[in-house]
N, C-alpha and C positions, 0 to 999 in steps of 0.2 A: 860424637858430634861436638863440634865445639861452637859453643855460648855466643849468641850476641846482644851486642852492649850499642845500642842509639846507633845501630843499624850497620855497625862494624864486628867482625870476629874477635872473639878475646882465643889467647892459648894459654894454658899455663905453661909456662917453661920450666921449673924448678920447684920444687915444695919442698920447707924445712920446718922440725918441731922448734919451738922454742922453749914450751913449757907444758907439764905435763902432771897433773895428779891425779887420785880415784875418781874424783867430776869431771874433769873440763881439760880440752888438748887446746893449744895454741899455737897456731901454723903460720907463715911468713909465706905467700905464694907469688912470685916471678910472675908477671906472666906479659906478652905481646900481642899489641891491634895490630889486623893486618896491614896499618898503614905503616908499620915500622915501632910505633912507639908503644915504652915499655913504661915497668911502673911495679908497684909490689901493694901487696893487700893483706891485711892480717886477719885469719879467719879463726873465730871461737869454736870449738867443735865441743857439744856439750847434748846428753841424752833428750830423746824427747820425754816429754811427761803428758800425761790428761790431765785437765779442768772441769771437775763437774760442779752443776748448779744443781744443789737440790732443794726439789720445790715441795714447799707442805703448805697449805691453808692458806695461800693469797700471798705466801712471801720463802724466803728463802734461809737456809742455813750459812751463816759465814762461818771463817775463823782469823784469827785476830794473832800477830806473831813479830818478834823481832827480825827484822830482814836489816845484818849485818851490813852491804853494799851500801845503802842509802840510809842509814844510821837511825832509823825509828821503826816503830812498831807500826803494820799493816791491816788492815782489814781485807777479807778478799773471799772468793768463795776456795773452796779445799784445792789441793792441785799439788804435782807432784809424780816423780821418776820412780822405777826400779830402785832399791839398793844393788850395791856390787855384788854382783853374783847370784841374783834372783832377775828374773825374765814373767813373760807372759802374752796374751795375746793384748792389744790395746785395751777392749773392753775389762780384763783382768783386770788392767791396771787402774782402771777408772772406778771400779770395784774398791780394789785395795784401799786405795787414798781415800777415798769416802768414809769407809768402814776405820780405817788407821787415823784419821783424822779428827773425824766427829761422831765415829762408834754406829754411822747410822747403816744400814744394808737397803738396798734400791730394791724395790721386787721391777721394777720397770726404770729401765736404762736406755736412749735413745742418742744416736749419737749426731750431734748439729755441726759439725763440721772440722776443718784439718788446717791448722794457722800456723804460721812463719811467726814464732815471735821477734825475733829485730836482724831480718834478712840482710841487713847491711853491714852485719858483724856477726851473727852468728848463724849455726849451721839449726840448730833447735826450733823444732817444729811440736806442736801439742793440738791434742783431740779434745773437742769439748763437747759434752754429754750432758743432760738432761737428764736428774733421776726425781723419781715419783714411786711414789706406794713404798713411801719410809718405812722403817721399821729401825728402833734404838736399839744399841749393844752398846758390849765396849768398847771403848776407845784402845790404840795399841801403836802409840807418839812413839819416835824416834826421842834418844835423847836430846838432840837439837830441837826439839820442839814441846819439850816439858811444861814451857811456859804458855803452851800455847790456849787461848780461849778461845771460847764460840759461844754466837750469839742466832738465835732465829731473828730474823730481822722482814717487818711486811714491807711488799713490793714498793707503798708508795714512800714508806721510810728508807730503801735501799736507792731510788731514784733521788732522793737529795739528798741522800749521802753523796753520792753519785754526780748531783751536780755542784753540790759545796765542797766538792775536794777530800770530802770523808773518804772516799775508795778513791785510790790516786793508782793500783795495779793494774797493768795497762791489760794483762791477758783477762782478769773479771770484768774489765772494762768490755772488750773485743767478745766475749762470751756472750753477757747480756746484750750485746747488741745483735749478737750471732740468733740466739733464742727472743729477742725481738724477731727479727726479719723473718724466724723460724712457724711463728702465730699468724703470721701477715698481718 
């Protein structure tokens, strides 16, 4: 079937990699509206990951990380892909990053829903989860993420962080809004 765009067909005509490593493809896509006109698009193609929030005693667990792209350290709840060559089912994964992150294990996992994170460039989609009935282990960081810290942070101090610009990550952002709506 092919796609429509403000109530015209798009086609791709052509697709070419440009760029290409163990994270992220970078494609150049052709493509024509059936009124004739063409035009090209560049598409990030990069894993999805889960985000979960986990919830303990009226507030929630962050972690706190260099993110290279935007050249400062993050606040945000845990979140994160497969490595290369490891798999799973979603909830696995949602599992993982919790446990790999802040050591904590979910006995209740509940999943609030399935987000486009920036549909206008990239192909990356993530599941975000709700865990409750903590329980602490260890931690088991990537070396990319050595430096990373965590804090339990209560609800009404997450909410102005939240609106002072302290959490500026747009998918922690879209999560608690998601587990908002999720309460009614």
């Amino acid at each position: 079937m092919t796609p429509i765009c403000q109530g015209r067909r798009v086609r791709t005509t052509s697709s070419r990699e440009v760029y290409r490593n163990d994270w992220i493809r970078v494609r150049e896509d052709a493509f024509e509206l059936d009124d004739g006109t063409t035009g090209i698009y560049g598409v990030v193609e990069k894993a999805d990951f889960a985000l979960v929030l986990p919830e303990q005693d009226g507030g929630f667990w962050l972690v706190e990380q260099y993110r290279h792209p935007v050249g400062h350290r993050s606040w945000e709840f845990p979140q994160g892909t497969w490595p290369a060559g490891a798999g799973g089912s979603r909830e696995e994964l949602a599992r993982a990053e919790l446990a790999e992150e802040t050591g904590l294990r979910a006995g209740r996992l509940e999943h609030l829903g399935r987000l486009d994170l920036a549909s206008g460039l990239l192909t990356q989609r993530f599941d975000v989860w709700s865990a409750t009935d903590l329980t602490p282990g260890p931690t088991a960081r990537e070396a990319t993420e050595a430096d990373m810290q965590q804090a339990f942070v209560p609800e009404t101090e997450l909410r102005r962080r939240m609106r002072d610009g302290g959490v500026t990550d747009s998918p922690s952002l879209a999560a608690y809004g998601l587990l908002l709506l999720h309460r009614g």
